[in-house]
N, C-alpha and C positions, 0 to 999 in steps of 0.2 A: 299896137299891132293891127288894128280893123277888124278884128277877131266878132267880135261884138257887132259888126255895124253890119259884117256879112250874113250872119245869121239874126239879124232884124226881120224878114221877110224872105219867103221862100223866091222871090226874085231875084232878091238880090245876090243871096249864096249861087240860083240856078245863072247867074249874068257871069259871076267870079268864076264859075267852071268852064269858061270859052276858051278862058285862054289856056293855052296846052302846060299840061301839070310834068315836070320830069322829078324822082324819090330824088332827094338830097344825099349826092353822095356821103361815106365817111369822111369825116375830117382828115387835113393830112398830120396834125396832133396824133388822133386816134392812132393812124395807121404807123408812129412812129412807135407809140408805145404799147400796141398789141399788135399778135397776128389777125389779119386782116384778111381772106377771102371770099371769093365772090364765086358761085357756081348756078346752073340750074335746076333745078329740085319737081320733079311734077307737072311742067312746064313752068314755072316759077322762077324768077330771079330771086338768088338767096346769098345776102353775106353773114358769113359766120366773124364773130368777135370772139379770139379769145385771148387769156395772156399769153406773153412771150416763153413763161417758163412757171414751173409750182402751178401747173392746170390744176382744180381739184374735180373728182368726179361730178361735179354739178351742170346739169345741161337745162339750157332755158331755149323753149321756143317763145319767141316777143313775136306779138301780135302791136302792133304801131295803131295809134288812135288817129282820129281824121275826121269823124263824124261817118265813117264809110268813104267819103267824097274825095279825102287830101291822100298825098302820098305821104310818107315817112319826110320828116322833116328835120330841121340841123339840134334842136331840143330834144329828138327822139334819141340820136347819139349822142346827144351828153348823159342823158339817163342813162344810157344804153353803159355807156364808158365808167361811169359811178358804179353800177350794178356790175361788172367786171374787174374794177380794183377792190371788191368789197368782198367779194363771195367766189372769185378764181375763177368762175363757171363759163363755161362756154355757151356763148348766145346765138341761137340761131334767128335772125330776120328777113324774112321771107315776104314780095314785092306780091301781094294778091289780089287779084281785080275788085276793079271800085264802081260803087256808083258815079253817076246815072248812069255811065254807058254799060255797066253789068251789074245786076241783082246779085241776094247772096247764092242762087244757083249755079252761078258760076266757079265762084271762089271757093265753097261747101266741098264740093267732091278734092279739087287738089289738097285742101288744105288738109283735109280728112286721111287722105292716102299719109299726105308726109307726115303727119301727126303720128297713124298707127305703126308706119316706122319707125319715127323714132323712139316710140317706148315700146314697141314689142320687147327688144332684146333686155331692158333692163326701166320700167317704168318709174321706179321708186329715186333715180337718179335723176329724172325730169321733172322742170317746171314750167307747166303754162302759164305767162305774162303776157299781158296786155292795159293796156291804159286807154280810157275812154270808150270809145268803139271797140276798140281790140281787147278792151276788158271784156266785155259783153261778149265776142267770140269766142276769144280762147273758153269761158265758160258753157259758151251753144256746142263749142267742139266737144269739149271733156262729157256734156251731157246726151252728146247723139251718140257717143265711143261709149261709153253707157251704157246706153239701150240695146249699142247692138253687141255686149258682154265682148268688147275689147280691151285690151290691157291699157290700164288710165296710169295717169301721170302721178308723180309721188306727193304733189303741192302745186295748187293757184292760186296766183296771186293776183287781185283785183286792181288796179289803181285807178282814182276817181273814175269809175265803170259806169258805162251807159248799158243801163241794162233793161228798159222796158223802154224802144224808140217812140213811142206813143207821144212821150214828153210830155202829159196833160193833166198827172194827178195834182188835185186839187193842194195837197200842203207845198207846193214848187212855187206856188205865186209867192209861198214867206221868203224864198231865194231870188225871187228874180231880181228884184234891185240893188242886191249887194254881190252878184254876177258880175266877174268885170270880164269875160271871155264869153260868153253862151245867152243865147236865148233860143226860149223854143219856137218859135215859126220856121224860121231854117234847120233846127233840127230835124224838125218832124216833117219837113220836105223831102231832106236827105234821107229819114226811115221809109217816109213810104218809096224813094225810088230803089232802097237794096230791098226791100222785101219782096218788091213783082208783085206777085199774084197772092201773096201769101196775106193772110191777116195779122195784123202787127201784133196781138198777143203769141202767135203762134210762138214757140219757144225756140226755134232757130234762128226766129228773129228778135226775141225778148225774151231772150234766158228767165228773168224774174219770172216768168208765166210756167219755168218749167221746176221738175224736184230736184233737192239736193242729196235724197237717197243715193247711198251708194258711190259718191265722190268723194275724194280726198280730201285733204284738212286745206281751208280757203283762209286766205288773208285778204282783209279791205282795207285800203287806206283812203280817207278821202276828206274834205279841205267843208269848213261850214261856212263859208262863203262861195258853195260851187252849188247851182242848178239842181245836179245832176246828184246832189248829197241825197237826194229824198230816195233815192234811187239805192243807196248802199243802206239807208236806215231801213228800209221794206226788208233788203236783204236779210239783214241782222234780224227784223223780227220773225222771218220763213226758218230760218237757222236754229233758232233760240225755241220757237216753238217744233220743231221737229228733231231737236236735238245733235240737231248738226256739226263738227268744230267748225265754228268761223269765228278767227280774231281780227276783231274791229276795230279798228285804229282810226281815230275822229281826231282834227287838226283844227284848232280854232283860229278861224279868219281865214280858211288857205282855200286859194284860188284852183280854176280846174286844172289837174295834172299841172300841180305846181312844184312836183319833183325833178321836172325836168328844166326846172327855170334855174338860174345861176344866183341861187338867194340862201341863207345860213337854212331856211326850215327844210327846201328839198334836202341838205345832208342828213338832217334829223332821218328823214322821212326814210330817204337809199338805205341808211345804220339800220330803220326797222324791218327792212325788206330783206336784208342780208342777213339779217337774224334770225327770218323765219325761214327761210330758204337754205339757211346751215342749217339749224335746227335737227334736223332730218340726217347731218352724219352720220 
């Protein structure tokens, strides 16, 4: 994929961003076997996935991974589509500004607005999802909705989560060479261009820097040949030491956001995401 080669060096990721980025549309698969529309939200491009019939009350906002920098891409709909035949729920994916050409100041307040709609009316029916970057949001969202005593979501769920953009704790050199997608020079390009001005512990940009008081029950799922696994272990132990629920689900050998690859462990993975997201019937 080049996944790996771009994120070598913050040139080379900042060279691969010249050329003009457009979100990957739905499949026309997808759109034959679910309802499929497309609306704007916030100023936001947003397509909702959900089934054709038997919807059950479950509402997921997905936040799509990228490092910040990518758009939604044809791997995000297939997760996207697993996670819809698995749990009925209705997905909303919403297109939100990226780096470099905008920080998270930009994306923060939309994303924010459509968030606390859609759980005012009924929270405990939503789930914030996101995978990599978008893991790490959806959690900065659920933690500023938080602060400011708005109505939070009923379940997060993490999937291999980038959640301290720093990319620099010293136990991640045990991962780096068994990474077959990530490395951190181009990561930590990409974090410092969505932060702006901000200092990368800050916790709207590295959730890990912030508390889990007071949020709902989090799931993590994440692969021990991924980077970014040191990231979800810090989690587990902020969790565990504050008494938090976080079920943490460790996949041995699995690569980053390898749920959304077309491989027998992503179904393992979807069946455990669908279980904790029913759960909550």
């Amino acid at each position: 994929m080049g996944t790996k080669a771009r994120l070598l060096s913050a040139e080379a990721l900042s060279r691969s961003l010249t050329r003009p980025q457009v979100p990957a549309p739905p499949p026309w698969l997808m759109r034959q076997r679910f309802r499929v529309t497309s609306h704007v939200s916030h100023g936001m491009p947003m397509v909702v996935v959900a089934p054709r019939s038997r919807a059950s009350h479950h509402q997921v906002l997905y936040l799509h991974g990228g490092a910040y920098v990518h758009e939604v891409t044809g791997p995000h709909w297939r997760l996207i589509q697993g996670l819809v035949q698995r749990t009925g729920a209705t997905v909303h994916v919403p297109t939100y500004p990226l780096a470099p050409r905008h920080t998270w100041a930009s994306a923060f307040p939309p994303l924010r607005a459509l968030a606390r709609d859609m759980v005012a009316a009924n929270g405990a029916a939503w789930t914030f999802m996101g995978d990599s970057a978008g893991g790490g949001l959806a959690l900065a969202l659920a933690q500023e909705m938080r602060n400011a005593a708005e109505s939070l979501p009923g379940r997060i769920v993490l999937l291999s989560p980038w959640l301290d953009v720093a990319t620099d704790h010293p136990d991640q050199a045990a991962y780096a060479g068994k990474d077959r997608l990530l490395a951190a020079p181009g990561l930590q390009w990409a974090g410092r261009q969505w932060a702006g001005q901000l200092p990368l512990d800050d916790p709207r940009i590295s959730p890990l820097h912030g508390s889990l008081v007071g949020l709902p029950a989090i799931a993590v799922l994440a692969g021990t040949s991924d980077l970014l696994y040191v990231d979800a272990l810090r989690l587990q132990d902020i969790a565990a030491r504050s008494g938090h629920p976080v079920q943490f689900m460790s996949y041995p050998d699995m690569f980053h956001v390898w749920m959304a690859a077309p491989i027998p462990e992503a179904e393992q993975a979807l069946n455990d995401v669908a279980s904790f997201v029913c759960a909550a019937s």
